[in-house]
Wavefront OBJ file of the C-alpha trace (Angstrom):
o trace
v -80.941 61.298 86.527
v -77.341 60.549 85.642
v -75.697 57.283 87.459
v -71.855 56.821 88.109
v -71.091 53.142 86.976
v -67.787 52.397 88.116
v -65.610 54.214 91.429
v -61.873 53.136 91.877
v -59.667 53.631 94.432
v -56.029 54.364 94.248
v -52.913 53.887 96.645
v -49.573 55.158 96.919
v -47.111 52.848 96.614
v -43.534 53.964 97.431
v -41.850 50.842 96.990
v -40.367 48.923 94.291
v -39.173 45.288 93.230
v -35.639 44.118 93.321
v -34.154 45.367 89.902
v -30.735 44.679 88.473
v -27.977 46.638 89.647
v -27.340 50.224 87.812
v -31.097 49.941 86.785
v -33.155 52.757 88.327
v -36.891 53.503 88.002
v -37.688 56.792 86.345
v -40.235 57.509 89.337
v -39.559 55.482 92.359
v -43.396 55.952 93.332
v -46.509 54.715 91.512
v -50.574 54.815 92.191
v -52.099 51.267 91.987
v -55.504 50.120 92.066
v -56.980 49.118 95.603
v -60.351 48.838 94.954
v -63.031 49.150 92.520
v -66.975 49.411 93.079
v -69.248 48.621 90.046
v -72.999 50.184 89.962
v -75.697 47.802 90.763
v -74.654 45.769 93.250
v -76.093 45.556 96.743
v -72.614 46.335 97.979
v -72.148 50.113 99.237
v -68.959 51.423 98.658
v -66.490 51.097 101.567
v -62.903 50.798 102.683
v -61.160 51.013 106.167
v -58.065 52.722 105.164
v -57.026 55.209 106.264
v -60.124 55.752 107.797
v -63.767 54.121 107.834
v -65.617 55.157 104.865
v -68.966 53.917 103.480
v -70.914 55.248 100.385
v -74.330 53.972 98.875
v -74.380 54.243 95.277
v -77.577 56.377 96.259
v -75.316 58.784 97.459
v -73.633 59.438 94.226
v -76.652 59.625 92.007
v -77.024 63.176 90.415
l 1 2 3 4 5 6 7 8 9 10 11 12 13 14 15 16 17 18 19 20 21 22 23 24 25 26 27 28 29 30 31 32 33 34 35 36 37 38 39 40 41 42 43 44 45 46 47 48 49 50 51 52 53 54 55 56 57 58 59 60 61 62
């Protein structure tokens, strides 16, 4: 039986930081890391946003 050891969670962030005038970002958007679950923990995976989700890592066994 195969086990996934890691799941990570990305979010969509549209903003940016304060840069220096004439300076503009070649993508004005960007993913970044909002959570990460590591196999064999108690912990099920879950997040609130944007809506209530909960996964056991039984769940994801194949």
């Amino acid at each position: 039986m195969g086990e996934i050891a890691v799941v990570a969670a990305y979010g969509l962030d549209t903003g940016h930081s304060h840069l220096p005038d004439g300076v503009r970002p070649l993508c004005p958007v960007d993913y970044r890391l909002v959570g990460q679950w590591v196999n064999g923990g108690t912990e099920p995976i879950s997040m609130s946003y944007p809506f209530p989700i909960e996964i056991p890592w039984s769940a994801l066994q194949f």
